[in-house]
C-alpha positions, 0 to 999 in steps of 0.5 A: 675068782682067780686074781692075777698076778700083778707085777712090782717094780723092784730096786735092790741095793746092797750096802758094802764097802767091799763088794762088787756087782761081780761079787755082790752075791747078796744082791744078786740074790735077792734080783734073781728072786724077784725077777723069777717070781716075776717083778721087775727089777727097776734099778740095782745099785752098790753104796758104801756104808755111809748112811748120806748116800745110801739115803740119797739113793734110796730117796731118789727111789721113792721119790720115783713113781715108777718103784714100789719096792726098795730091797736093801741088803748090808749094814744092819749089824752093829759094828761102827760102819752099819748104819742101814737102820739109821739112814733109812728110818728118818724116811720112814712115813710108816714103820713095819715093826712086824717085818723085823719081828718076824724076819728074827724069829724065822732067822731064830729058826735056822740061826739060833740066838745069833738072830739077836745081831740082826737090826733088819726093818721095814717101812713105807716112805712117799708110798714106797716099801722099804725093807732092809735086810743083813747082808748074807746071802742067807739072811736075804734067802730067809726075809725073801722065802719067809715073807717078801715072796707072799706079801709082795704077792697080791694073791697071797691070802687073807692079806698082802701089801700089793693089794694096800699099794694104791691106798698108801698115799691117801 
């Protein structure tokens, strides 16, 4: 038995003081995989790193049964202004602790110890995935092609998020 493709209703935000959507190649990025791997892309924004309104944005996501993926992009390092990781976790119902694991060791693999600035993490809020990820082009190329193009794929085997969707509020 074959399983058909099941498209997700994606949003992506990057989190920046400085780009654009005309620069935001982040952003762009990660819209352009999604939509090639055919989900639709539900909204995309830009917030500055300011953990109040990037929670703002994001609850207003999950609070929309109409997205079921939130892809955020910048704000995970560890200078004054990154507080992705902050602002996202208190929405968290569920944490993904496996998604942070598993981006650095596949972000090991072609950075080295610099892995080890990486704060990316994944969670599940109001039956939304949340999944934030560094900033760099790079980084989101890694997360996308590692483990998000699979697990947001109802076909990939033995297991996937998609195929858990409708359980997630239960």
């Amino acid at each position: 038995m074959t399983i058909p493709f099941q498209p997700l209703s994606i949003a992506v935000l990057t989190i920046s003081d400085s780009r654009t959507l005309e620069t935001d190649a982040s952003g762009a990025l990660l819209a352009e995989c999604l939509q090639q791997a055919g989900h639709a892309l539900a909204a995309r924004s830009i917030e500055p790193d300011d953990r109040y309104r990037l929670r703002a944005t994001v609850s207003a996501w999950i609070a929309d049964p109409g997205v079921d993926v939130v892809l955020c992009t910048g704000g995970t390092g560890f200078t004054g202004r990154d507080s992705t990781p902050e602002a996202l976790s208190p929405l968290f119902d569920k944490t993904i602790d496996g998604f942070g694991e598993l981006f650095r060791h596949l972000s090991f693999l072609e950075i080295g110890t610099s892995t080890i600035q990486s704060r990316a993490v994944g969670g599940l809020a109001n039956g939304t995935l949340i999944f934030a990820l560094p900033g760099s082009s790079g980084a989101c190329r890694t997360a996308w092609n590692g483990i998000l193009a699979a697990q947001l794929d109802v076909r990939h085997k033995p297991c996937n998020f998609v195929e858990l969707i409708p359980r997630f509020r239960e």
